[in-house]
C-alpha positions in Angstrom: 0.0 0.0 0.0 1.4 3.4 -0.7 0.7 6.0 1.7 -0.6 9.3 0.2 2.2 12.0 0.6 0.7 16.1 0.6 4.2 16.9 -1.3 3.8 14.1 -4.6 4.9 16.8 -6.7 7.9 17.9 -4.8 9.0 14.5 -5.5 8.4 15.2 -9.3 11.2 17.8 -9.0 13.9 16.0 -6.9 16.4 13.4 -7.9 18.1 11.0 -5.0 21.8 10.6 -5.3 22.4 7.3 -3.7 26.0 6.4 -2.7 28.1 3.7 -5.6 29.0 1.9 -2.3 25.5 1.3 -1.0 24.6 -2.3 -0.8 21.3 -4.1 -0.3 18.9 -1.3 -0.7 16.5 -2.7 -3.4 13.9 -1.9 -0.6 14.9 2.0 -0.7 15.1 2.2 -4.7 11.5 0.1 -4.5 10.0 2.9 -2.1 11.4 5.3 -5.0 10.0 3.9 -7.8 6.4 3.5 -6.8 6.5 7.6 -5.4 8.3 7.8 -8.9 11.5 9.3 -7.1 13.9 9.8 -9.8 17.0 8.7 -7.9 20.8 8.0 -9.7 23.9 6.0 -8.6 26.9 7.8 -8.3 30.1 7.9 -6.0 29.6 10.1 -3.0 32.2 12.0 -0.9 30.2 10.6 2.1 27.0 9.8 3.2 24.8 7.4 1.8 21.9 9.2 0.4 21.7 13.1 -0.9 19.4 14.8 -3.0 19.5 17.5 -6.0 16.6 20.3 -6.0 16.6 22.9 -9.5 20.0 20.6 -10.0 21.4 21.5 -7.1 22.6 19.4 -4.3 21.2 20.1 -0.9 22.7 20.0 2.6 21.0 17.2 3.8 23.2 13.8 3.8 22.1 10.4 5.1 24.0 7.5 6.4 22.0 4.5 7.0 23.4 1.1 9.2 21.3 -2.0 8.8 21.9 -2.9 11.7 22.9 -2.2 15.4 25.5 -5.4 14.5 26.8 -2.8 11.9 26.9 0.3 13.3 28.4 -1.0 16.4 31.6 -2.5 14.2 31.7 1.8 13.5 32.1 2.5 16.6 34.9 -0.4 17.5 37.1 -1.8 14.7 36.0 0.7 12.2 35.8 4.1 14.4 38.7 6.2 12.7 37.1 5.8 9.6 33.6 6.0 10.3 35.2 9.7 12.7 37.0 10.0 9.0 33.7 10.2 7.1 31.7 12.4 9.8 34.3 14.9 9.5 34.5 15.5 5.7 30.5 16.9 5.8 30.6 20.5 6.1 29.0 21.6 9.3 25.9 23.3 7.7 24.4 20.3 6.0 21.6 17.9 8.0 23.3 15.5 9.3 21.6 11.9 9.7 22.1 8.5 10.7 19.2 5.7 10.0 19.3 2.8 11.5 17.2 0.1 9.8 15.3 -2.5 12.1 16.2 -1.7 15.3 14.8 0.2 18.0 16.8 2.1 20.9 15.0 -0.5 23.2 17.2 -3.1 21.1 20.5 -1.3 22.9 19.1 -1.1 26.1 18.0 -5.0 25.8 21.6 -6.1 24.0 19.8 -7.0 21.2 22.8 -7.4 18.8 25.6 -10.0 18.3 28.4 -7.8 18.9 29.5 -7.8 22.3 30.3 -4.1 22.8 28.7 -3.3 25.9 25.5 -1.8 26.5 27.1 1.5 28.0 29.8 2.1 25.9 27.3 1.3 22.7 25.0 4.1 24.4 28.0 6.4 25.0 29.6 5.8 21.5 25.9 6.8 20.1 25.0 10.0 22.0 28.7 11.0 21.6 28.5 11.0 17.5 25.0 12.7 17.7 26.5 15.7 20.2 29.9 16.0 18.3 28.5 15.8 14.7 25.2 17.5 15.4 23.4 13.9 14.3 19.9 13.2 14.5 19.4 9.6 14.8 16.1 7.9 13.2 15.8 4.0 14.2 13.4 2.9 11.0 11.6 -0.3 9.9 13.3 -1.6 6.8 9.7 -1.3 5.3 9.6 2.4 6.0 13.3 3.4 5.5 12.6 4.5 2.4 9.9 6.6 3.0 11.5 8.0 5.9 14.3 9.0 3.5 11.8 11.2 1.4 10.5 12.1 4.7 14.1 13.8 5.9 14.4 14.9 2.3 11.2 16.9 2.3 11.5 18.5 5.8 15.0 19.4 5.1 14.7 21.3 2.0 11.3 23.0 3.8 13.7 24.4 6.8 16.7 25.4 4.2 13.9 27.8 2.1 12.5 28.9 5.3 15.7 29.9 6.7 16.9 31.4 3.5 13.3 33.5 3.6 14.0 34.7 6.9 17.3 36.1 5.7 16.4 37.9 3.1 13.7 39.6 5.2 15.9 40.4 7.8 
Protein backbone atom coordinates (compact mmCIF):
# COMPACT_ATOMS: atom_id res chain seq x y z
CA UNK A 1 0.00 0.00 0.00
CA UNK A 2 1.39 3.44 -0.66
CA UNK A 3 0.75 5.98 1.74
CA UNK A 4 -0.56 9.28 0.20
CA UNK A 5 2.22 11.96 0.62
CA UNK A 6 0.75 16.14 0.64
CA UNK A 7 4.16 16.86 -1.31
CA UNK A 8 3.80 14.11 -4.58
CA UNK A 9 4.87 16.75 -6.67
CA UNK A 10 7.93 17.92 -4.80
CA UNK A 11 9.02 14.53 -5.50
CA UNK A 12 8.42 15.19 -9.26
CA UNK A 13 11.20 17.77 -8.99
CA UNK A 14 13.90 15.98 -6.94
CA UNK A 15 16.37 13.41 -7.86
CA UNK A 16 18.10 11.02 -5.02
CA UNK A 17 21.76 10.64 -5.27
CA UNK A 18 22.41 7.26 -3.69
CA UNK A 19 25.96 6.37 -2.71
CA UNK A 20 28.07 3.68 -5.61
CA UNK A 21 29.02 1.92 -2.29
CA UNK A 22 25.47 1.32 -1.02
CA UNK A 23 24.65 -2.30 -0.82
CA UNK A 24 21.31 -4.14 -0.35
CA UNK A 25 18.89 -1.28 -0.73
CA UNK A 26 16.47 -2.71 -3.40
CA UNK A 27 13.91 -1.86 -0.64
CA UNK A 28 14.87 1.98 -0.70
CA UNK A 29 15.09 2.15 -4.70
CA UNK A 30 11.55 0.13 -4.52
CA UNK A 31 10.01 2.88 -2.13
CA UNK A 32 11.38 5.27 -5.00
CA UNK A 33 9.95 3.86 -7.80
CA UNK A 34 6.43 3.53 -6.75
CA UNK A 35 6.55 7.59 -5.41
CA UNK A 36 8.26 7.83 -8.92
CA UNK A 37 11.52 9.26 -7.13
CA UNK A 38 13.89 9.78 -9.84
CA UNK A 39 17.05 8.65 -7.90
CA UNK A 40 20.82 8.03 -9.75
CA UNK A 41 23.93 5.98 -8.60
CA UNK A 42 26.92 7.81 -8.28
CA UNK A 43 30.10 7.88 -6.03
CA UNK A 44 29.60 10.06 -3.05
CA UNK A 45 32.24 12.03 -0.89
CA UNK A 46 30.20 10.64 2.07
CA UNK A 47 26.97 9.79 3.22
CA UNK A 48 24.78 7.43 1.83
CA UNK A 49 21.86 9.17 0.42
CA UNK A 50 21.67 13.09 -0.88
CA UNK A 51 19.43 14.79 -3.05
CA UNK A 52 19.54 17.46 -5.99
CA UNK A 53 16.58 20.28 -6.00
CA UNK A 54 16.60 22.94 -9.49
CA UNK A 55 20.04 20.59 -10.03
CA UNK A 56 21.39 21.53 -7.10
CA UNK A 57 22.62 19.42 -4.30
CA UNK A 58 21.21 20.06 -0.93
CA UNK A 59 22.68 20.01 2.56
CA UNK A 60 21.00 17.17 3.79
CA UNK A 61 23.15 13.78 3.79
CA UNK A 62 22.09 10.37 5.11
CA UNK A 63 23.99 7.52 6.38
CA UNK A 64 22.05 4.47 6.96
CA UNK A 65 23.43 1.07 9.21
CA UNK A 66 21.28 -2.00 8.80
CA UNK A 67 21.89 -2.88 11.71
CA UNK A 68 22.95 -2.23 15.38
CA UNK A 69 25.49 -5.36 14.48
CA UNK A 70 26.78 -2.79 11.85
CA UNK A 71 26.93 0.31 13.27
CA UNK A 72 28.43 -0.97 16.36
CA UNK A 73 31.64 -2.47 14.21
CA UNK A 74 31.70 1.84 13.46
CA UNK A 75 32.11 2.45 16.60
CA UNK A 76 34.89 -0.43 17.48
CA UNK A 77 37.07 -1.84 14.71
CA UNK A 78 36.02 0.75 12.19
CA UNK A 79 35.81 4.08 14.39
CA UNK A 80 38.73 6.22 12.70
CA UNK A 81 37.15 5.82 9.58
CA UNK A 82 33.59 5.98 10.31
CA UNK A 83 35.16 9.66 12.65
CA UNK A 84 36.97 10.01 9.04
CA UNK A 85 33.72 10.15 7.10
CA UNK A 86 31.75 12.42 9.80
CA UNK A 87 34.33 14.94 9.54
CA UNK A 88 34.51 15.50 5.74
CA UNK A 89 30.53 16.95 5.79
CA UNK A 90 30.60 20.51 6.13
CA UNK A 91 28.97 21.56 9.28
CA UNK A 92 25.90 23.30 7.67
CA UNK A 93 24.43 20.29 6.02
CA UNK A 94 21.61 17.92 7.95
CA UNK A 95 23.30 15.47 9.27
CA UNK A 96 21.58 11.92 9.68
CA UNK A 97 22.07 8.50 10.70
CA UNK A 98 19.17 5.66 10.02
CA UNK A 99 19.34 2.84 11.45
CA UNK A 100 17.20 0.14 9.78
CA UNK A 101 15.29 -2.49 12.07
CA UNK A 102 16.19 -1.74 15.32
CA UNK A 103 14.84 0.24 18.03
CA UNK A 104 16.85 2.10 20.87
CA UNK A 105 15.02 -0.49 23.20
CA UNK A 106 17.24 -3.11 21.13
CA UNK A 107 20.55 -1.26 22.94
CA UNK A 108 19.11 -1.11 26.11
CA UNK A 109 17.97 -5.01 25.81
CA UNK A 110 21.60 -6.09 24.03
CA UNK A 111 19.77 -6.99 21.24
CA UNK A 112 22.79 -7.42 18.80
CA UNK A 113 25.62 -10.04 18.29
CA UNK A 114 28.40 -7.85 18.88
CA UNK A 115 29.49 -7.75 22.26
CA UNK A 116 30.28 -4.05 22.84
CA UNK A 117 28.68 -3.32 25.94
CA UNK A 118 25.53 -1.76 26.45
CA UNK A 119 27.10 1.54 28.04
CA UNK A 120 29.75 2.08 25.89
CA UNK A 121 27.30 1.31 22.70
CA UNK A 122 24.99 4.09 24.40
CA UNK A 123 28.04 6.38 24.99
CA UNK A 124 29.57 5.81 21.46
CA UNK A 125 25.95 6.85 20.10
CA UNK A 126 25.02 10.04 22.00
CA UNK A 127 28.72 11.04 21.61
CA UNK A 128 28.54 11.03 17.53
CA UNK A 129 25.00 12.67 17.73
CA UNK A 130 26.49 15.66 20.23
CA UNK A 131 29.90 15.99 18.31
CA UNK A 132 28.52 15.75 14.70
CA UNK A 133 25.17 17.47 15.37
CA UNK A 134 23.39 13.93 14.25
CA UNK A 135 19.95 13.24 14.53
CA UNK A 136 19.41 9.56 14.78
CA UNK A 137 16.05 7.85 13.21
CA UNK A 138 15.83 3.99 14.18
CA UNK A 139 13.38 2.87 11.04
CA UNK A 140 11.64 -0.28 9.93
CA UNK A 141 13.31 -1.59 6.75
CA UNK A 142 9.70 -1.28 5.30
CA UNK A 143 9.60 2.36 6.02
CA UNK A 144 13.34 3.39 5.54
CA UNK A 145 12.63 4.54 2.39
CA UNK A 146 9.87 6.57 2.97
CA UNK A 147 11.47 7.97 5.94
CA UNK A 148 14.28 9.04 3.55
CA UNK A 149 11.83 11.20 1.44
CA UNK A 150 10.46 12.11 4.74
CA UNK A 151 14.06 13.84 5.93
CA UNK A 152 14.44 14.93 2.31
CA UNK A 153 11.20 16.92 2.30
CA UNK A 154 11.47 18.47 5.79
CA UNK A 155 15.02 19.37 5.11
CA UNK A 156 14.67 21.27 1.95
CA UNK A 157 11.28 23.00 3.83
CA UNK A 158 13.74 24.40 6.78
CA UNK A 159 16.71 25.35 4.22
CA UNK A 160 13.87 27.77 2.07
CA UNK A 161 12.46 28.86 5.34
CA UNK A 162 15.68 29.90 6.72
CA UNK A 163 16.89 31.39 3.52
CA UNK A 164 13.33 33.54 3.58
CA UNK A 165 14.03 34.66 6.93
CA UNK A 166 17.33 36.12 5.70
CA UNK A 167 16.45 37.86 3.06
CA UNK A 168 13.73 39.59 5.19
CA UNK A 169 15.93 40.41 7.85
Amino acid sequence: MKPKLKYDSWLNEIEVIIDSREKENSHIKNTFDLYKVKYKIDGLKYGDYTYLFNNQVMGCVIERKNSLDEISQNFTKNRDRFKREWDKIPFSDTKHLVIEGNTLNDIYLENYRSRLHVNSFLASLLSFESRYNIKTHFVSKTFVGLHILKLFYYTDYYIKAWQFVRYII
